[in-house]
C-alpha positions, 0 to 999 in steps of 0.5 A, spaced: 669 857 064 671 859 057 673 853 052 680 856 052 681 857 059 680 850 059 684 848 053 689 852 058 688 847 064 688 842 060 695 844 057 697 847 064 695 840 068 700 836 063 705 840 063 706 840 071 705 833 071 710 832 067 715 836 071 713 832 078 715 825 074 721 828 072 723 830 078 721 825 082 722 818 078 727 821 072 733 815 076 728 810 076 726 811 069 733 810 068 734 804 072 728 801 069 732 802 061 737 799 065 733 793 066 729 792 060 737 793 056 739 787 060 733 782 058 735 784 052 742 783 053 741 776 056 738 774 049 731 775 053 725 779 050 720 785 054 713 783 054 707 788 055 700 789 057 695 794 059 687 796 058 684 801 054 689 807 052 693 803 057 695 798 051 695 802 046 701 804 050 704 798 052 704 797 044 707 803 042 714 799 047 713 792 043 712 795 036 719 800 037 722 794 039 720 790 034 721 796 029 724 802 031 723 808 035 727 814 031 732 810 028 734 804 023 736 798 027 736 791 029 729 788 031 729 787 038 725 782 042 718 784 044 710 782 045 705 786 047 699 780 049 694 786 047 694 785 040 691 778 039 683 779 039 682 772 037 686 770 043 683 774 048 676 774 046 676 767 047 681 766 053 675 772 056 669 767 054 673 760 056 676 762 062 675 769 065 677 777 063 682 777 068 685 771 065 688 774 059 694 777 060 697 771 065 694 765 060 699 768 054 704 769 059 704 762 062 704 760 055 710 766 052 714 768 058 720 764 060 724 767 066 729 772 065 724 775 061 721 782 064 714 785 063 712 791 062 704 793 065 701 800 065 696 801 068 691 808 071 692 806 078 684 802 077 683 796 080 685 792 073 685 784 075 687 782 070 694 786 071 694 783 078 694 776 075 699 777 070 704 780 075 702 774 079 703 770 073 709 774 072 712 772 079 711 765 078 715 764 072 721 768 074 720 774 070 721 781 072 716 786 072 716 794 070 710 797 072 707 804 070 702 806 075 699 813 077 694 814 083 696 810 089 698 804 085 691 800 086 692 794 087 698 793 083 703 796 088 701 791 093 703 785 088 711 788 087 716 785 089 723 788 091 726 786 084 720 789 081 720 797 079 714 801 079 714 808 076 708 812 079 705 817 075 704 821 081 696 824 078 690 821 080 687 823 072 687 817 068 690 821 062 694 825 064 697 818 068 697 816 060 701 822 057 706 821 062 707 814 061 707 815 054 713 821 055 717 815 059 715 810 055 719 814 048 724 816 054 725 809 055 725 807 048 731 812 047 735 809 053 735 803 050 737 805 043 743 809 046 745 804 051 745 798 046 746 802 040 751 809 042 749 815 038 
């Protein structure tokens, strides 16, 4: 295969992945929107996590929160738990990797307030036990997954939403989850802020 044609694949593959998640999660999307500007309303905050690209991902929510996402507006309350190095290399070194996300979230969260997990689909534990976590100190939970939902689906509960990429391809997972994370920041700007 020629490297065009596989640019062509590449750019193909993306493209219909991105048309099957807006077919198929565009009003859960919507409703999740709907849920984080509530927390916000509440005088809450969103907190994120993810592994790997997936953090990078979870970033981008907190700092268009903390910042902005395409307009000047008030800061809105966000932390992503990927953030801080010294924190989790030692909570990593302590304790254990899967812990963490759930050791910050025990210590930040308060209930009311809504966690933001991405992950690929991979068997990520430290995401599970954050959603563990998550449960026990009443906070709710939007999960972006792909593939089959490893093993965070399972973890959900009813008051939870998953928006499932439907991929099994850990990038283009992560470029959908980048799209619904800028579809996300642009509801909440609307909803609160009109435009």
């Amino acid at each position: 295969m020629s490297l065009q044609n596989r640019i062509i694949n590449h750019f193909s593959d993306s493209i219909q992945i991105q048309q099957d998640t807006l077919t198929g999660l565009g009003e859960l999307i919507e409703f999740a929107s709907q849920r984080l500007v509530a927390t916000l309303l509440n005088d809450k905050k969103i907190i994120t996590c993810g592994n790997g690209r997936s953090a990078t991902v979870a970033q981008l929510l907190s700092s268009a929160m903390l910042n902005q996402y395409e307009r000047d507006r008030p800061s809105l309350p966000a932390i992503a738990l990927t953030t801080d190095a010294t924190t989790i290399t030692a909570i990593a070194n302590d304790y254990h990797f899967d812990d963490v996300f759930a050791k910050q979230l025990r210590a930040l969260g308060q209930s009311g307030d809504i966690l933001v997990v991405y992950t690929d689909g991979n068997n990520s534990a430290n995401i599970a036990k954050a959603v563990t976590t998550a449960h026990d100190k009443d906070i709710s939970i939007v999960a972006l997954t792909g593939n089959n939902g490893g093993m965070i689906a399972p973890l959900l509960n009813e008051t939870d939403i998953e928006i499932r990429v439907p991929s099994d391809s850990g990038a283009h997972i992560q470029e959908a989850h980048t799209l619904i994370t800028h579809c996300l920041c642009d509801l909440i700007d609307h909803q609160l802020f009109g435009g």
